[in-house]
N, C-alpha and C positions, 0 to 999 in steps of 0.2 A: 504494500500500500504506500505509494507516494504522497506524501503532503502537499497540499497545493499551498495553504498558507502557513502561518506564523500565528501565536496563537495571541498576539494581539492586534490583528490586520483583518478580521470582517466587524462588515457596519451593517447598517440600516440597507445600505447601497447593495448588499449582498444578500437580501432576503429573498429566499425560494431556491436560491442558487445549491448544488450541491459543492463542499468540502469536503478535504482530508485533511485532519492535523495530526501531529505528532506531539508525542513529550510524557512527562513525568505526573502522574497523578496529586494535584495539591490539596485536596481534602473531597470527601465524599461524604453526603448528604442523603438519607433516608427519607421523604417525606412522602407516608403514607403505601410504600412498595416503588414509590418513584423516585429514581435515584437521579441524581446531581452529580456531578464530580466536575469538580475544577482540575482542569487541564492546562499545563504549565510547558514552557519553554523558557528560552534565553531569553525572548520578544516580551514575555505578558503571560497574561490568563485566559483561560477560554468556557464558559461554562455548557457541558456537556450532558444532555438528557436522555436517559433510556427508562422508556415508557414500557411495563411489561403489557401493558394493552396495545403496544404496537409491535412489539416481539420478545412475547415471554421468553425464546429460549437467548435472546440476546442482555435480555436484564440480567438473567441468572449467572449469564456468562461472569456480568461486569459485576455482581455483587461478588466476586473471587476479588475482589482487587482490593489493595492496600494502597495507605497513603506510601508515595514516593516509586509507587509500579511502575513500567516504561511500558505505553501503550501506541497504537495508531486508530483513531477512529472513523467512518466517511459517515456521512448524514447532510442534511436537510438543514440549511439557517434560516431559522425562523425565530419572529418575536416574540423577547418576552410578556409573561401576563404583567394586565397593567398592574402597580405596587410592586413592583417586582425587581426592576430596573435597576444598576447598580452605577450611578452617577461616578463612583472613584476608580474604575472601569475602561479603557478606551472600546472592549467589546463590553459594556457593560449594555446595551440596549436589545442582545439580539442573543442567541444560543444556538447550538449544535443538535437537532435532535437526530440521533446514531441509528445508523440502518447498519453499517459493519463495527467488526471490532477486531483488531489486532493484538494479543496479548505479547508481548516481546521478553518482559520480565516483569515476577511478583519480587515485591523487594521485602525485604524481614522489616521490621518495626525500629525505627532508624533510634537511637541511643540518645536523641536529644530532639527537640524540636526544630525546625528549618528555619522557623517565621525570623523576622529582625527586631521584633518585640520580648523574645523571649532571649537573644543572645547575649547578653550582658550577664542573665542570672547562670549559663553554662560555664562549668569549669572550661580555662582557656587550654587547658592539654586534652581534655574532653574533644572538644574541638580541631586540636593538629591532630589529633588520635586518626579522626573521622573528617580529614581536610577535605577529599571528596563531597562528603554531606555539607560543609560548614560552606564550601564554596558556593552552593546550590541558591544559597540565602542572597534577595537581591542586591542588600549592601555589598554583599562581598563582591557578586557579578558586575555592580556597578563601578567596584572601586577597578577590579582588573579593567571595564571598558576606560576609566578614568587615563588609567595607566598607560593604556595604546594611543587613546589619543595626544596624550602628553609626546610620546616617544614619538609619531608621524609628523608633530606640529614641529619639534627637534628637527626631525631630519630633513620636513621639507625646507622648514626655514635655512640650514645650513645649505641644503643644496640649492636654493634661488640665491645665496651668495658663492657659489663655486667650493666650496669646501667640497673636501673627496674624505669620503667614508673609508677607514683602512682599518683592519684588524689587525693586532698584536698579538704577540705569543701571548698564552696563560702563566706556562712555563717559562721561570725566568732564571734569573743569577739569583742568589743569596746576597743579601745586603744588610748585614743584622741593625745598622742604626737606625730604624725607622722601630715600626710598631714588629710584635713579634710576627713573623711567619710561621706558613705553612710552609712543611720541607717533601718533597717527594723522591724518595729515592730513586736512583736509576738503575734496572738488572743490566744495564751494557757495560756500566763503568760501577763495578762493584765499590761501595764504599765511597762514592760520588752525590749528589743530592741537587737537584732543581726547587726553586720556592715557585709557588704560587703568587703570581704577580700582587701587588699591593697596590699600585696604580700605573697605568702605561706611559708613565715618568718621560723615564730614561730614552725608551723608543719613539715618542712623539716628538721629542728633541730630537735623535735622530734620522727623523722624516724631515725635521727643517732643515737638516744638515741635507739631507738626500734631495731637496728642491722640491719638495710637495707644498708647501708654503700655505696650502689652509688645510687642514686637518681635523676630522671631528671622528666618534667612535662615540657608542653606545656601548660601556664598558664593562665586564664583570672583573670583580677588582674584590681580594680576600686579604684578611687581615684575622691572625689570633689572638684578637680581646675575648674580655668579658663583655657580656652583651647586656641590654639594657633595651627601654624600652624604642630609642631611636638608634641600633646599633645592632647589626647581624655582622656575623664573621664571614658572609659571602655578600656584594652588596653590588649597587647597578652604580656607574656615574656618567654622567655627560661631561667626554672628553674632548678638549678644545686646545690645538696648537694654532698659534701663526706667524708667517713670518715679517717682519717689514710694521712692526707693530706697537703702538705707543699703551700704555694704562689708560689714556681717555678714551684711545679706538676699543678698548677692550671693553670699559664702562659703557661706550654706546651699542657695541654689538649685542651682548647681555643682556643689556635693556630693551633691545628689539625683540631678543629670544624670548621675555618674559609678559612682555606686552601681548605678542603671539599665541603662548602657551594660556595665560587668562584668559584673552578674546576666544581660542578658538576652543576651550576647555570647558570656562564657565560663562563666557558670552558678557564677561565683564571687559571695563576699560582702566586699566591702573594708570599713573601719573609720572612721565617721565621726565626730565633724569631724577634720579632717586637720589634721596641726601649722601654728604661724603663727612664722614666723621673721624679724622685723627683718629689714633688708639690712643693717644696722651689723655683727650677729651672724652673719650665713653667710658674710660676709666675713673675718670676723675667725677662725672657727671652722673655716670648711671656703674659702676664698679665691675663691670666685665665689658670684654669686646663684643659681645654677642648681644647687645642691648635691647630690651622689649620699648617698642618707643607707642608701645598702645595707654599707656598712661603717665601721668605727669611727677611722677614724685623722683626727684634728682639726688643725688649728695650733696652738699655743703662742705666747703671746705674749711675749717677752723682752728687753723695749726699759730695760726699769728695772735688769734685771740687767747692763746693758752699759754703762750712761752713766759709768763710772768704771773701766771696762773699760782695761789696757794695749794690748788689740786695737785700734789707731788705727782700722781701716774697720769697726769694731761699732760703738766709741765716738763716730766724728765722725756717723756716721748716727742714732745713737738720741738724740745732745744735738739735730739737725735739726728744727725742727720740720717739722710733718705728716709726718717719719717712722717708720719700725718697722722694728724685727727679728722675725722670726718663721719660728718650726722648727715640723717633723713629725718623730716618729718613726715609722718603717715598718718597726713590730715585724718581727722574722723577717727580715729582707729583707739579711744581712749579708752573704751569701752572693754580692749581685750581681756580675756578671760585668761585665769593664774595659769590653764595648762594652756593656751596660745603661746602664751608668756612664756614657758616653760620650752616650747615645741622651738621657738624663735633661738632662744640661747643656747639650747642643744645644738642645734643648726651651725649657731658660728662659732660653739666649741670644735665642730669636725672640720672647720678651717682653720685653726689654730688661735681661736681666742681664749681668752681667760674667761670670760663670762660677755655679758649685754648689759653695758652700761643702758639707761634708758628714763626719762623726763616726763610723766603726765601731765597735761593740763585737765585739770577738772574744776568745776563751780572757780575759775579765774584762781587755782592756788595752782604752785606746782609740785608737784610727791613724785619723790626719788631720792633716796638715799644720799647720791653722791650731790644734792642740791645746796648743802649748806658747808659746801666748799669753794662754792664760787662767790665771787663779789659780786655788787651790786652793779658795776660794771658791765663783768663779762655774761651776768645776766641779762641786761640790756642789749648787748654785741647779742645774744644766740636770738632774742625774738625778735628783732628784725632780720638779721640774714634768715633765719628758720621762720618767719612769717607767721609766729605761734600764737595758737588761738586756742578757747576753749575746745575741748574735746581731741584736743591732739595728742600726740605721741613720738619723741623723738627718742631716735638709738642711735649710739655712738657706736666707732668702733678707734684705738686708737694703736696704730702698730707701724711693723714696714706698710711703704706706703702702697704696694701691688697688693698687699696682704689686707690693710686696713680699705681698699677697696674692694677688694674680692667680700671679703666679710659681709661690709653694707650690701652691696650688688644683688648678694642671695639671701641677705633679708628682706632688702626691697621688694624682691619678686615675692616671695612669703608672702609679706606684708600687702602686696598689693590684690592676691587671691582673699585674703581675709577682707578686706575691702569688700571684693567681689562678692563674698559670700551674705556680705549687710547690706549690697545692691548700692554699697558709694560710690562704686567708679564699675564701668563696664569695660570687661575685655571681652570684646566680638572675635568669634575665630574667621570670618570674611573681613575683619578691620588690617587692609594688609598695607602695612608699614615697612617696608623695603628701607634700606639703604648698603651705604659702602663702605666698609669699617678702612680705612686705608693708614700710610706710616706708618708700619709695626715698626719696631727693633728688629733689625737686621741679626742681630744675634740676642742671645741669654746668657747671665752665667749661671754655670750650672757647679754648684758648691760643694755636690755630692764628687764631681769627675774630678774638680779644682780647675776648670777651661769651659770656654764659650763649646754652647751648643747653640745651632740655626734655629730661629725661632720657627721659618715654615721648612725649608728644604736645603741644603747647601748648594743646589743650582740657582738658588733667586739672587738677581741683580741688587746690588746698593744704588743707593739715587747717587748718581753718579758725582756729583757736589759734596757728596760725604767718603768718598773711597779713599782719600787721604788718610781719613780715622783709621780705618783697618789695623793699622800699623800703630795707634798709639791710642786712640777709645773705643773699641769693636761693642761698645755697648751703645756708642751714640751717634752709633751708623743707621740710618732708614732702609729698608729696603723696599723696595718696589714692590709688593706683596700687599695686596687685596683680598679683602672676604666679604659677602654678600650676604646680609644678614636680612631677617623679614621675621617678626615679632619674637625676636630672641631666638630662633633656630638658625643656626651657619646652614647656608644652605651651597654653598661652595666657596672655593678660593681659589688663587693662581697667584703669579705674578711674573712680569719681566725677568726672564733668564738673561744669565750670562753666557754667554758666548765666544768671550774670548779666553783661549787655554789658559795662557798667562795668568790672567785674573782668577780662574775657575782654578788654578792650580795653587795659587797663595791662599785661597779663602780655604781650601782642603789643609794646607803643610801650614800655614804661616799662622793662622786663626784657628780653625777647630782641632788642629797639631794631632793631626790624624798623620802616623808613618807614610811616611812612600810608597815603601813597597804594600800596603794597605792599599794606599791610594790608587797605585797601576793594578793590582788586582779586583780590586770592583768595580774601579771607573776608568780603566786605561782605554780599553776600546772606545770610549768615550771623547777623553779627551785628544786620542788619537784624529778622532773624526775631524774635531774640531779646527784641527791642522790645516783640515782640506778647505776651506772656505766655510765658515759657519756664520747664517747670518742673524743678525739683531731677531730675537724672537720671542714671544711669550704666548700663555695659555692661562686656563683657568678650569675647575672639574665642578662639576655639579653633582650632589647627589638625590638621585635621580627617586630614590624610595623616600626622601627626608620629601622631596619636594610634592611626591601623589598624596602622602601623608595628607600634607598641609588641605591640598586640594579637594580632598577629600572629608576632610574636619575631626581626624583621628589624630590621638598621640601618640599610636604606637603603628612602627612601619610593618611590622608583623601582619597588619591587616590590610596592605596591599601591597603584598610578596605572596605567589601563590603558593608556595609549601616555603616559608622558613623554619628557623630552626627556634629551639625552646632558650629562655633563658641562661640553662646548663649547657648547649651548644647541641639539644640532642633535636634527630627528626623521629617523632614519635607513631606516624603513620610508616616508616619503614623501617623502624627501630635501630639507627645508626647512630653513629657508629658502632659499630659491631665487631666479634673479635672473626683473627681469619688464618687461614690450614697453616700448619707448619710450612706443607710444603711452598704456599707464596709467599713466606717467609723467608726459608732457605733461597727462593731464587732470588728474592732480594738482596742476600747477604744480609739479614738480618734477624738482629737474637729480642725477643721483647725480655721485659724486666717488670720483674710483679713487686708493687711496691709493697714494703712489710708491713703486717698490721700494726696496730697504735695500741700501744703497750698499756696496758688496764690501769687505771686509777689507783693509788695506794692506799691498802686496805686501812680501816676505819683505828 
């Protein structure tokens, strides 16, 4: 039995006519010996009637049938009785009544319900268990279509600019400075090992080197972290090289790409060009580079008001160098409750605070502990800059100055869902606030190694005005390095490579004082290339699962990747990883090692 239609594609217009449709039974309905059954595809719904006063043995057939069977039915579209009609329906005015029946398959009694009302209350391994069933539900099928059109709006857009689509190995070099890899062993070179690409870096540089000169790729790109709810160990990104290219050509491109992907995804209009914020200033203003710019509450900074301060822990941290003092106020928010309170300080103990310092305003007094250490003064100084009014709430944080931002940063954000929750300030998940977080630090130091580490990549370019530094403040070097930020999710970055060996070989030996012979082992072929004419070039990657998330209005990318994996890293519908024969072991050349049990507690 061929289908003619789709099972949300007859009308009114199709009445008398005969059909066939296909698909999966979505509920059956008893009324009186007359049965109903809604009939389901990819398209819609179809409501399907088998009258046994028009053929008993065909009713009987269909009363075998369970919700989620896979059927084909032909019949007759006729109207329904009037009161009848199902307005939330696109076939909701008209039904199937069935002269044939195709049984295909009776399905067992599915382990959770399909519907998208009940998904929330399903255990979420319940769910990967039975991904097959969980996809069936139309959110889910909706987010996978989300997901296609995103990826064709991608690739048409790059191909109306000449970009050439190119595919890179999977299998790459071993690079251990980045995030941890996957290793794959090779049986030809016993004792040998391939990683699992972590992003097509290195190879999309060398297509600029090779004269490909625009470059894009829909990437799968692996990395072994712990995972989370925006974070799988196998993940999609939109890969972007080009040659002949400046930071604002790259801001304007991306911004057409994203324009594109909204118009032709959600049929909206976003506003271009999207702000460009310093990293000096989202740090200092809102306490992370990733800034949610959907509501208004800032940092303050109050390091000068304190240096002469009686308050010995304000005073000795703000005379410190490289530190700060620095408050929020969270208008409204005076109200919080002892375990709010509690939930907040725990919070920026896991960043390394001592506690949450913190100011009520209630009935025009202020209650705080640390209030009757300040003077009259520096009281003065905090309610005007801090704008303090009744019902507010201000928290300090006062440390290193990256640290006493990060602090505030992730109270803020706290702070601003508690809001949410008293309906003071609205965050809309369609309120899309883009921008460019741009000027990182070109490097870090990093205290544990005693030496700078690259803060994005050791291919990214210094703004060329600062490459003097290298050699005598590698901290307060810029690098051309860009990230794209849209209500506090990165949703990619890049930046202006370097290109000349020379430069690419002192920021390797001279700065992150990485060996030589290191340096010609994972990036000789590299810098080899570079010999041959390598021209001025940059990129930037997207990721591609953060970004359907968004579009879709979920915070976990888990629900638009069609089989990922669990928070432990496992895939629970195929049950892997899994263990495997000696003997693809031995042709590996390889021995596994069972780690020892964990030695029993001492007895009482």
């Amino acid at each position: 039995m061929n289908r003619t239609h789709h099972c949300a594609q007859l009308s009114k217009n199709d009445l008398g006519s005969i059909a066939s449709l296909s698909g999966w039974v979505d509920s059956i309905r008893d009324h009186g010996g007359i049965l109903f059954i809604d009939l389901r595809d990819r398209k819609g719904v179809t409501q399907v009637k088998f009258d046994p006063q028009d053929n008993a043995a065909l009713a009987q057939q269909a009363a075998r049938l369970k919700p989620e069977s896979v059927i084909g039915v032909s019949g007759r579209v006729t109207a329904r009785p009037e009161g009848t009609v199902n307005d939330k329906l696109p076939t909701g005015e008209i039904e199937l009544t069935a002269a044939s029946l195709v049984i295909h398959n009776i399905s067992e009694t599915p382990p959770f319900p399909l519907d998208d009302a009940s998904a929330g209350k399903v255990n979420e391994d319940l769910r990967l268990t039975y991904r097959y069933l969980d996809l069936r539900r139309p959110k889910m099928r909706g987010n996978l279509v989300v997901r296609h059109r995103v990826a064709k709006a991608v690739r048409d857009y790059f191909d109306e600019r000449e970009f050439i689509e190119v595919e890179t190995p999977a299998l790459f070099k071993s690079t251990p400075e980045g995030a941890r890899e996957y290793l794959v062993p090779s049986r030809i070179w016993p004792g040998q090992f391939y990683a699992l690409s972590q992003s097509p870096q290195q190879f999309k540089q060398i297509l600029m080197v090779a004269g490909v000169e625009r470059y894009f790729q829909i990437a799968r790109c692996f990395r072994d972290e712990d995972l989370r709810a925006d974070r799988q160990m196998e993940f999609t990104q939109v890969d972007v090289e080009a040659s002949f290219i400046t930071r604002e050509d790259v801001y304007e491109l991306f911004e057409g790409m994203l324009k594109k992907i909204w118009r032709d995804v959600l049929g909206v209009e976003i506003a271009t060009p999207f702000l460009r914020l310093p990293f000096v200033d989202a740090m200092n203003r809102f306490g992370v580079d990733k800034p949610d710019m959907r509501f208004a509450i800032e940092l303050s900074d109050l390091t000068d008001a304190f240096k002469n301060s009686s308050f010995k822990v304000f005073s000795a941290t703000a005379n410190k160098p490289g530190c700060a003092i620095k408050a929020i106020n969270a208008k409204g928010l005076a109200d919080i409750t002892q375990g709010e309170l509690k939930a907040l300080e725990d919070t920026a103990k896991t960043l390394g605070a001592k506690g949450l310092a913190f100011i009520k305003v209630e009935g025009g007094e202020w209650k705080s502990p640390i209030v009757k250490f300040f003077s009259d003064a520096e009281k003065a100084a905090l309610a005007e800059k801090l704008r303090m009014a009744d019902g507010d709430i201000v928290f300090f944080a006062a440390d290193e100055w990256e640290k006493a931002c990060a602090i505030l940063g992730r109270v803020r954000l706290e702070a601003a869902q508690l809001l949410a929750k008293r309906g003071k300030i609205t965050l809309r998940a369609d309120d899309w606030k883009f921008l460019w977080v741009v000027d990182f630090p070109l490097m870090t130091y990093d205290a544990d190694r005693g030496g700078y580490a690259a803060t994005h990549h050791p291919f990214t370019a210094p703004v060329p005005e600062d490459i003097p530094l290298l050699d005598s403040d590698p901290k307060a070097v810029r690098g051309q390095h860009y990230d794209l930020v849209l209500n506090g999710m990165e949703l990619g970055g890049g930046s202006i490579r370097i290109h000349q060996p020379a430069l690419q070989k002192k920021v390797f030996e001279d700065v992150l004082k990485i060996p030589r012979d290191v340096v010609e082992s994972r990036f000789g072929y590299m810098l080899k290339a570079f010999t041959y004419g390598a021209p001025p070039h940059g990129g930037i990657a997207f990721g591609l699962d953060r970004l359907v998330a968004l579009l879709c209005g979920t915070t976990s990318i888990r629900d638009v990747i069609a089989f990922p994996k669990t928070q432990k890293g496992q895939c629970l519908m195929t049950q892997s990883p899994s263990p495997v024969t000696p003997k693809q072991l031995k042709e590996l050349h390889i021995q596994t090692v069972v780690p020892e049990p964990a030695a029993p507690p001492p007895a009482a």
